[in-house]
C-alpha positions, 0 to 999 in steps of 0.5 A, spaced: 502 458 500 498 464 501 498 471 498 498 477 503 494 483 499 494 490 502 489 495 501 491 501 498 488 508 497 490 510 490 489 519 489 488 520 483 489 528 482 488 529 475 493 530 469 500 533 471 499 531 477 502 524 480 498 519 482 500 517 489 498 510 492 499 508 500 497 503 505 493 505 512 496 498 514 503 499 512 505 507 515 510 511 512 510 505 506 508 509 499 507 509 492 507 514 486 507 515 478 505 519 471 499 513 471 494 509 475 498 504 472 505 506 474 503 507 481 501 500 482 506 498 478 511 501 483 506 499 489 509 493 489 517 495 489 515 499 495 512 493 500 518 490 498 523 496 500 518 497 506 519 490 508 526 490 507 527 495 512 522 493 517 526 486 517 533 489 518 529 492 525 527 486 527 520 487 525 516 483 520 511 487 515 504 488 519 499 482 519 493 486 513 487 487 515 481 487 510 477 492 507 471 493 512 476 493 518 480 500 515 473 502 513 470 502 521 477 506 522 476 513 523 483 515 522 481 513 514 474 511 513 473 519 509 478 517 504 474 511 502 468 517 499 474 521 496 479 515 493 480 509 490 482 503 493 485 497 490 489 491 493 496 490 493 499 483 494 505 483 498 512 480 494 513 474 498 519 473 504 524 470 499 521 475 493 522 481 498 530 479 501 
């Protein structure tokens, strides 16, 4: 079986300031927290919540696409110069209901 990932943009904004996390590919789907680390933690816990709500609309999760596709993106190819990017793997289909 494979595992999906999808790209996240991670703002980093300095001390006393939340971390936030969010998918070009996953619209509306974010993550936040104190650290990096809890931010990614949390990322996870929120395609999952995303999932379930699209799943009970009747839509699956959008198909990821790779890294360079959302960088040719005019809509996010600044953030890329601006902030961090990670990979997120999708929690499975069993794994998100």
């Amino acid at each position: 079986m494979s595992v999906t990932h999808y790209v996240a943009i991670v703002e980093d904004a300095g001390p006393d300031v939340a971390v936030g996390l969010w998918f070009p590919d996953l619209p509306g789907c974010f993550s936040a927290g104190d650290s990096v680390e809890e931010a990614m933690e949390n990322a996870r816990e929120a395609i999952s919540a995303y999932a379930e709500a699209r799943a009970s609309e009747g839509n699956p999760l959008p198909v990821p696409r790779r890294l360079a596709a959302i960088k040719a993106d005019p809509a996010w190819s600044a953030d890329f110069d601006r902030y961090l990017v990670a990979l997120v793997e999708a929690p499975r289909a069993r794994e998100a209901a």
